[in-house]
Residue, then its C-alpha position, 0 to 999 in steps of 0.5 A: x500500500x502506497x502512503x504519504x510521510x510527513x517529517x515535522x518541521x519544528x526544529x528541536x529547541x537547540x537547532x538555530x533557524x534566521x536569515x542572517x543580514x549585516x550592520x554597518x561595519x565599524x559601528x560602535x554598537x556595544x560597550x564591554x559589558x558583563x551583564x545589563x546597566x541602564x542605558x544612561x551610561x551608553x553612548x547613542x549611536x545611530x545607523x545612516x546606512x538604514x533608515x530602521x531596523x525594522x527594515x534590515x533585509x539580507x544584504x545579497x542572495x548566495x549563487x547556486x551551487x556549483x555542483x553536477x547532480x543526476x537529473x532525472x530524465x523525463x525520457x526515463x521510466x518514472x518509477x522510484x521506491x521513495x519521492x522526496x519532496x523537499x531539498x532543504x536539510x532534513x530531506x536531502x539527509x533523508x535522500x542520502x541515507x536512504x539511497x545508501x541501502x540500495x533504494x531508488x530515490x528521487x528527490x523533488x524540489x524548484x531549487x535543489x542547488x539553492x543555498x539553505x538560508x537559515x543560520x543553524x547551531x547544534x550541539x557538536x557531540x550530535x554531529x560528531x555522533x553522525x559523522x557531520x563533524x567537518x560540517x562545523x565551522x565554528x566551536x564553542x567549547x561551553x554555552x551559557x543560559x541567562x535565568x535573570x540578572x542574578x542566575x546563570x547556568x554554565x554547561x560543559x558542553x560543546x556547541x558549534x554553527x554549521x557551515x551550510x555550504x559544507x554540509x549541503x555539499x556533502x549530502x548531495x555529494x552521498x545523493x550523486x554516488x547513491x544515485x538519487x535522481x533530483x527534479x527541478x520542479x514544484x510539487x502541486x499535488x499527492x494522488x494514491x491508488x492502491x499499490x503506489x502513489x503520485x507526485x504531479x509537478x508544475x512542469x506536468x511532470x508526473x513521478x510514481x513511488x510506493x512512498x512519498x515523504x513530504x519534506x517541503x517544511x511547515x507551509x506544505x499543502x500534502x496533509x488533510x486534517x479532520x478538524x482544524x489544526x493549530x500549528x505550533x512556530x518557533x520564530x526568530x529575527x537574527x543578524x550578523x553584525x560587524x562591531x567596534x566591540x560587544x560584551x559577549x564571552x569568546x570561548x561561550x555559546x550565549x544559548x539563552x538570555x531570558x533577562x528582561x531588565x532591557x524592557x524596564x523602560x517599555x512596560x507594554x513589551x514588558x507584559x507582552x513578553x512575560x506572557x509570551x517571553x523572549x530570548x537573545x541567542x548569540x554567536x561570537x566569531x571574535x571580538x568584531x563580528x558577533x550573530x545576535x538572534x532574539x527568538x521566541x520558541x513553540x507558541x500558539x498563536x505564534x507572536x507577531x514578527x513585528x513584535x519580536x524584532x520591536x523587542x530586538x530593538x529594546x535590547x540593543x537600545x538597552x545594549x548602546x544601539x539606537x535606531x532610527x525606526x518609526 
């Protein structure tokens, strides 16, 4: 019998998922602090290249990879054992581990050499455990969790970014030798029969597998419920910014700030954030460039963008950082 898997998109609470985009460089944007002061001691500065913060948008789009993939060739007999839909990295590992027992794979997506746009952190003994550890191209050897102003938990506990590129390549790379065919298509639409299902593409494209695993992400159309579903997101605003200096410990994963002492000048982000609290997460690479990311975990309803990157903008105001905004 032929049927649909769906892999869940909501990543684990220590995968790390934003859209990097850069600050002016040579901005004076923190002083060396270890912990929070009010803002009166810091210099205001302001950002000439942007007009708000609101509005940051990433800088440049990466190019395509250059790397030779099997296409699938609609002349061939379209019949595989499994039909991904989805490049991103869950159905590309999927694709790869797959394809290494021998089972003819195919894997659908508009853009399978496109550049993953997320920024994503994982515990380094995980990637070590699958054999992704030359996919790491920065290591923290300790994280650090900011309780409040007076608790911080320290773990002993390497943590490290994912080079995107590498890690991409490598998963392609097992694909090809695998011989995972890919189609450059979108996936409009799921038929079942009996014995095997169907992908039917916007190119017209019709491919048949005895199993189809959707690995399109959270906005996927495969899936039917009988009643109506509240999904739970996880939502972040990150930047990778260029800096005179920041306060932030070098040899530290700053996982979680749950300090709330920046919001003590905005009561209305204050009680909306005790509600439904964020944190800042942050990525030291030296001294000059640091990626600050304030997200919010799994919620229903999910808070508003808008919200989030309103209280972004109170804790680096808080920090030093002022912008100019509406």
């Amino acid at each position: 019998m032929a049927s649909l898997l769906n892999l869940s998109p909501t990543p684990p609470p220590q995968l790390s998922t934003s859209r990097p985009c850069f600050l002016p460089a040579n901005t004076p944007f923190f002083h060396p602090l270890t912990k929070y002061h009010s803002r009166k001691y810091h210099q205001k500065v302001q950002s000439t290249k942007f007009t708000s913060f609101l509005d940051f948008e990433p800088e440049s789009k990466p190019e395509p990879l250059d790397f030779d993939i099997p296409w699938f060739n609609p002349a061939d007999r379209a019949l595989f054992d499994v039909i991904v839909i989805g490049a991103g990295p869950a159905g590309l590992r999927l694709a790869d581990q797959v394809s290494s027992f021998g089972i003819k794979v195919c894997c659908v997506d508009p853009s399978p050499l496109s550049m993953w746009p997320n920024n994503y952190g994982v515990w380094a003994d995980e990637f070590e455990s699958l054999g992704l550890d030359d996919c790491l191209d920065k290591i923290w050897p300790m994280a650090s969790i900011f309780i409040d102003d007076e608790k911080t938990n320290y773990f002993d506990r390497a943590y490290g970014r994912v080079n995107r590129k590498g890690l991409k390549l490598k998963f392609l790379s097992n694909c090809a030798s695998n011989g995972v065919k890919f189609h450059k298509a979108k996936a409009l639409k799921v038929n079942h029969e009996e014995f095997e299902s169907s992908v039917v593409c916007d190119d017209g494209t019709m491919l048949k597998a005895s199993l189809i695993v959707d690995a399109s992400g959270y906005t996927t159309n495969f899936l039917e419920f009988d009643k109506p579903r509240n999904n739970g997101l996880q939502i972040a605003h990150g930047i990778l910014a260029e800096v005179d200096s920041h306060p932030f410990d070098l040899d530290k994963m700053h996982l979680m700030d749950w300090r709330d002492s920046h919001l003590s000048n905005e009561p209305g982000l204050r009680a909306s954030n005790s509600k439904l609290p964020t944190f800042l997460y942050v990525m030291t690479f030296d001294s000059n460039l640091v990626f600050l990311e304030e997200t919010a975990l799994v919620n229903r309803p999910i808070l508003s963008y808008t919200e989030l990157k309103n209280r972004m903008v109170a804790r680096l105001r808080h920090l030093g950082y002022f912008c100019n905004y509406p």
